[in-house]
C-alpha positions as CSV (number, residue, x, y, z in Angstrom):
1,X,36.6,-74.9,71.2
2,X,37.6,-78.3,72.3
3,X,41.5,-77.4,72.5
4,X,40.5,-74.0,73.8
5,X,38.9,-75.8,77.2
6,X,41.2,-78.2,77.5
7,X,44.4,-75.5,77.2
8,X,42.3,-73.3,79.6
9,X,41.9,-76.0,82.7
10,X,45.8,-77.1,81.9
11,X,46.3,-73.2,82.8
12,X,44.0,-72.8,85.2
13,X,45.9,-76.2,87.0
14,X,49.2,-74.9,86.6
15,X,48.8,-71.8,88.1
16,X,46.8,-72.8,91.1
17,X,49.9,-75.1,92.0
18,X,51.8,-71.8,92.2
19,X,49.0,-69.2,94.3
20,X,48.6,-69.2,98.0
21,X,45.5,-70.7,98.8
22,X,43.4,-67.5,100.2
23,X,44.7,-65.6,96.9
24,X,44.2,-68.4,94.8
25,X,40.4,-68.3,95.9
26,X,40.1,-64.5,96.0
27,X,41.9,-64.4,92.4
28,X,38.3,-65.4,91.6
29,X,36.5,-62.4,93.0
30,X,36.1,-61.4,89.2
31,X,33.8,-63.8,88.5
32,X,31.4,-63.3,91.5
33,X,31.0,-59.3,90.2
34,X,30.4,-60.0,86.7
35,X,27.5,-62.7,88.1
36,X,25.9,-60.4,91.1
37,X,26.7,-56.8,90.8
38,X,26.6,-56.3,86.7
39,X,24.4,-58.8,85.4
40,X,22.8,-60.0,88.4
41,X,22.2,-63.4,87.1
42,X,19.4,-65.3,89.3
43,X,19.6,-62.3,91.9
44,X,15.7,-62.3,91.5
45,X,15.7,-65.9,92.8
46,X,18.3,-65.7,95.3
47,X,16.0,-63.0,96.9
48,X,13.0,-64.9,96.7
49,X,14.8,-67.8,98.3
50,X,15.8,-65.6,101.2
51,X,12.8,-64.3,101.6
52,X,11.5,-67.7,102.2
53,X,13.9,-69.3,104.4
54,X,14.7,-65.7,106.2
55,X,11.5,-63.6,106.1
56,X,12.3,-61.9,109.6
57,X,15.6,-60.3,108.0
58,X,15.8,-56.7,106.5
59,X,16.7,-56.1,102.7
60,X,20.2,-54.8,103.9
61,X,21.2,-58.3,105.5
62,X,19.3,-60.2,102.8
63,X,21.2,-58.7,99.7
64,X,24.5,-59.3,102.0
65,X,24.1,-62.9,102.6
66,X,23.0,-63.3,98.6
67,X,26.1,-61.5,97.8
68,X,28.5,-63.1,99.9
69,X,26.9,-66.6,98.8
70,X,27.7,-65.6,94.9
71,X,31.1,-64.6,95.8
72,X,31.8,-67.8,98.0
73,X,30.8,-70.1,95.2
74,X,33.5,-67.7,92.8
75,X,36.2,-68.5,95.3
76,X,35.2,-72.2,95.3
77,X,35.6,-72.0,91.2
78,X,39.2,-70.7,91.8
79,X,40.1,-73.5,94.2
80,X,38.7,-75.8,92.0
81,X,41.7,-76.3,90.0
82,X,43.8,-76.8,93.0
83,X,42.6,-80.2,93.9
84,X,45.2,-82.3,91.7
85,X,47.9,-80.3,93.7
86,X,46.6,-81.4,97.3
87,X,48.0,-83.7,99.6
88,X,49.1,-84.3,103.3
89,X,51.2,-81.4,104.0
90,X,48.4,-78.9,102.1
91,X,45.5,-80.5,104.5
92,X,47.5,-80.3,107.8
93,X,48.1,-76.5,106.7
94,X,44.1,-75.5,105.2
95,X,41.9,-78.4,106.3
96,X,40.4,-78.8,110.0
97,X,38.5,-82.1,110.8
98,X,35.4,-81.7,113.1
99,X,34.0,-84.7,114.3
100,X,36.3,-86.9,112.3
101,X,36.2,-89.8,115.2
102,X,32.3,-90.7,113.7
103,X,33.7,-91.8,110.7
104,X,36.1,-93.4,112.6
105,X,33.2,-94.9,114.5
106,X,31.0,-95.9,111.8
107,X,33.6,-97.8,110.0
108,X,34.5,-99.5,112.5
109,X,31.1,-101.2,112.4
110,X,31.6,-101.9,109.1
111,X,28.2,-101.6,107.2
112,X,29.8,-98.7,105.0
113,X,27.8,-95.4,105.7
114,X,25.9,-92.4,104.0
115,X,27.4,-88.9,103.9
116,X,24.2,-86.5,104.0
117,X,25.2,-83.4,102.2
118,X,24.8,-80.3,100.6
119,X,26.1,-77.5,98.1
120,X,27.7,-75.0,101.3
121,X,31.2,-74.9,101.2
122,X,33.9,-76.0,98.8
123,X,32.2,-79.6,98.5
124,X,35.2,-80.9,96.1
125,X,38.0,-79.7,97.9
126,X,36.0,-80.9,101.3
127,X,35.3,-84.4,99.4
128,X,39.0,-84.7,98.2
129,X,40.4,-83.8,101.6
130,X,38.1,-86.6,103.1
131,X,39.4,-89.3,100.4
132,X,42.9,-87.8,101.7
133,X,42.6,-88.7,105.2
134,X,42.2,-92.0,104.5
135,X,38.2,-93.1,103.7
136,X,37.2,-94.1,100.4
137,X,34.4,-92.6,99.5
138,X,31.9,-91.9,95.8
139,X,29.7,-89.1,95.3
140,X,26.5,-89.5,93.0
141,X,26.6,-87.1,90.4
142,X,25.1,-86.2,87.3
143,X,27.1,-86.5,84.8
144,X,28.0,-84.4,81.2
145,X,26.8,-85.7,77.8
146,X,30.1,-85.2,76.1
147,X,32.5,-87.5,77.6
148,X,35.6,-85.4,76.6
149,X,34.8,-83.0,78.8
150,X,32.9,-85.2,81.3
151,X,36.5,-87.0,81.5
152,X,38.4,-83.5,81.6
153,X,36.3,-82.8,84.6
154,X,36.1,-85.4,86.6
155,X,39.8,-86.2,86.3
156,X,39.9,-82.9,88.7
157,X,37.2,-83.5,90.8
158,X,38.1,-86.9,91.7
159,X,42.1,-86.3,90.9
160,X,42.9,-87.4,95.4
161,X,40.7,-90.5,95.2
162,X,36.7,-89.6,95.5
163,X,35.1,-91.7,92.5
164,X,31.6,-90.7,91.2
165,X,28.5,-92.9,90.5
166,X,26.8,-91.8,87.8
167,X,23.4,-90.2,89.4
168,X,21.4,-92.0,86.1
169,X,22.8,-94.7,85.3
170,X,20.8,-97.9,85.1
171,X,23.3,-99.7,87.9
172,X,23.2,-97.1,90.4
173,X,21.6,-98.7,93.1
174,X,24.2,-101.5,92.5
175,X,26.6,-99.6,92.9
176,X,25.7,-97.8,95.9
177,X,25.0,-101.3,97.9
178,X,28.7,-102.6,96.1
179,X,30.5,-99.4,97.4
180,X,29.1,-99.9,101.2
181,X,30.0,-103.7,101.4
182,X,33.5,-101.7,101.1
183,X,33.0,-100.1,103.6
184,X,33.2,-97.2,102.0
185,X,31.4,-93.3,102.8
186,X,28.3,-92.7,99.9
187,X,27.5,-89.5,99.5
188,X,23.5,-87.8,99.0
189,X,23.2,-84.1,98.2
190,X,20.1,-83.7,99.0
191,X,19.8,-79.8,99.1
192,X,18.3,-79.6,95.6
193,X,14.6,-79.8,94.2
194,X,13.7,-83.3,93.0
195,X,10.3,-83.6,91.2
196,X,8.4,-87.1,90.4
197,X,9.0,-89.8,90.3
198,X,12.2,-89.3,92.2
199,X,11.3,-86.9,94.6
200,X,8.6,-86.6,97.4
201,X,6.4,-83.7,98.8
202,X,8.2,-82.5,102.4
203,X,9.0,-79.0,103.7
204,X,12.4,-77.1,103.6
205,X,12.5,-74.1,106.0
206,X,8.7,-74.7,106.5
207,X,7.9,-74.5,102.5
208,X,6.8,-77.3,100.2
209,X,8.5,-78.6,97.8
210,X,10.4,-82.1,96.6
211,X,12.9,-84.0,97.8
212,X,15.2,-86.9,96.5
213,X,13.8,-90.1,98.6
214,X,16.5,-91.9,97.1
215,X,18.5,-92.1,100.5
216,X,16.0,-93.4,102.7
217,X,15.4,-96.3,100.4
218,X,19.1,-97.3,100.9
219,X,19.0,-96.1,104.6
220,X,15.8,-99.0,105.2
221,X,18.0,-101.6,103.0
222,X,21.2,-101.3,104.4
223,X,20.8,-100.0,107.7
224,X,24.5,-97.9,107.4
225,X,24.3,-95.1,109.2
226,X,23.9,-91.3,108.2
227,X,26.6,-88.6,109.0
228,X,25.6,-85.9,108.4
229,X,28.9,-83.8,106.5
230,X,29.5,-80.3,105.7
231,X,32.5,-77.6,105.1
232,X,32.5,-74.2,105.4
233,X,35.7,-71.4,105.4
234,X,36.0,-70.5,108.7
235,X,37.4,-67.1,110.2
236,X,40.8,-68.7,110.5
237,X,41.1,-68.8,106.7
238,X,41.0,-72.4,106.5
239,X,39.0,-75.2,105.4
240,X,36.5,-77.0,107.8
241,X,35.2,-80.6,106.7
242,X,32.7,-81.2,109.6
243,X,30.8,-84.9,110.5
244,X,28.3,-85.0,112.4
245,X,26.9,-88.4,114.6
246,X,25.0,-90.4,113.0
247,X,20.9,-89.2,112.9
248,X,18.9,-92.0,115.0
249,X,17.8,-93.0,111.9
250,X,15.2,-95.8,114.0
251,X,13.5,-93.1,115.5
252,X,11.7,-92.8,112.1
253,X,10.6,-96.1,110.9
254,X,6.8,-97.2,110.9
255,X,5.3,-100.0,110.2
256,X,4.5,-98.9,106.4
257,X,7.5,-98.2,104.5
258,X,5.9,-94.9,102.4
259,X,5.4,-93.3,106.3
260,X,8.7,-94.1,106.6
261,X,10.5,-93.2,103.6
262,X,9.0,-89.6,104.1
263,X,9.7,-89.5,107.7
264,X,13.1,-89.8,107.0
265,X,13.5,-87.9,104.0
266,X,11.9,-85.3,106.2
267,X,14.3,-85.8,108.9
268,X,17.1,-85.1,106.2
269,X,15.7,-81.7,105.2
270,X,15.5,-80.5,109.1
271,X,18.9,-81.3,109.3
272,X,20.4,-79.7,106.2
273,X,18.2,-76.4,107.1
274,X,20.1,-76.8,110.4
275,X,23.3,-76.5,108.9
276,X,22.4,-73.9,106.4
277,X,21.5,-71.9,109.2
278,X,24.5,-71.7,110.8
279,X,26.3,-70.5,107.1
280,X,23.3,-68.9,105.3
281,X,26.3,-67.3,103.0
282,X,28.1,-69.9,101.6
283,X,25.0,-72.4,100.8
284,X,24.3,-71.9,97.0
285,X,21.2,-69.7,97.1
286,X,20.8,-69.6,92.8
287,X,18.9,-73.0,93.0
288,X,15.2,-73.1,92.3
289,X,14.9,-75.2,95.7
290,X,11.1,-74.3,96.0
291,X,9.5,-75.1,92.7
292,X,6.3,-76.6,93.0
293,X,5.9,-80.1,93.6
């Protein structure tokens, strides 16, 4: 089985260095049908999840947007194995930068910053393409048990430069701090549940549930700023890595640090339902985002 995995992500390298990029991703389409229209893994939940965050939408538009959310992360699978083939000439062909003068910005002040992020778009690809265009940047990930494949993985996903801290490892917060006195970008997903005694209770789309507080402990330690960052594929076929400015992070610190860690961990969630809503379907509606906290 080992052999069998490796032989398979050699393959699926290979030939993604030979596809056109749009057929390359589409060359996944396979994968999205067996998953949403014949087994219809998680559709249950995707529904639910719509229904929460969309309750005003009809059944037509809300089985469209889960579909085309399956499908999107398929094509992301197939441009997966692309990465290790990227560089300059592919991102001046498939990538546009939006807002790519606040990193500019917030380097130049030199405290490092936080990327505040989430599973929409072709995150790897977007996070490779940023490493590519010249800022060094780590992205806190959990990490797989079996370190052959761990290392088979990651040697794609980080193949143009992003390097990974290990999401539970004892160091972490070391880490995190050592990688910003770089001056380099950190990146928080922070679209995903997260129960005690990681987590706190806030709201996402006007529902409870928990949310990592891991970032505004770093944000009231540091003081580096947070850009917001997603991608999305765009009409014109290509990739677009967006920045936002930096939130006014100030506007939400009290004089107790628990107010404050939850006003800013609140702030977060606003922000990523803001950018959800402007691409309901490529954000990865198969989480459980609203378990019970």
């Amino acid at each position: 089985m080992r052999l069998l995995i490796k032989y398979f992500v050699k393959f699926m390298v290979f030939i993604s260095g030979l596809l056109p990029r749009q057929v390359l991703r589409k060359s996944a389409a396979w994968l999205g049908f067996l998953w949403y229209d014949l087994f219809g893994f998680r559709k249950k939940i995707i529904n639910g999840n719509l229904e929460i965050a969309f309750p005003e939408w009809d059944e037509k538009r809300k089985h469209q947007v889960g579909r085309d959310s399956v499908y999107n992360l398929a094509y992301n699978f197939g441009e997966f194995f692309h990465i290790p083939h990227m560089n300059g000439q592919w991102l001046k062909e498939h990538v546009v930068f939006e807002g790519w003068e606040n990193v500019e910005q917030a380097r130049a002040a030199g405290k490092g910053m936080f990327f505040l992020s989430l599973h929409l778009g072709n995150a790897d690809v977007a996070t490779n393409s940023i490493a590519l265009n010249g800022q060094e940047l780590y992205l806190i990930s959990k990490r797989f048990k079996t370190k052959w494949f761990d290392d088979l993985w990651f040697s794609i996903r980080g193949a143009k430069g992003v390097k990974y801290i290990d999401a539970h490892a004892a160091n972490n917060a070391f880490e995190i701090l050592k990688a910003l006195k770089k001056n380099a970008a950190v990146v928080f997903v922070l679209d995903q549940y997260m129960g005690k005694p990681f987590g706190i209770a806030s709201t996402f789309f006007g529902k409870r549930t928990g949310t990592a507080y891991g970032l505004a402990l770093f944000v009231q330690k540091s003081k580096a700023p947070v850009l917001p960052v997603y991608t999305f594929e765009g009409k014109d076929k290509k990739l677009h890595v967006v920045v936002e400015p930096a939130i006014d992070t100030s506007r939400y610190v009290t004089e107790d640090k628990d107010e404050t860690t939850l006003n800013l961990t609140q702030s977060f969630n606003d922000k990523l339902e803001e950018i959800v809503r402007k691409h309901p379907e490529q954000w990865m509606w198969v989480h459980r985002r609203w378990k019970d906290f």
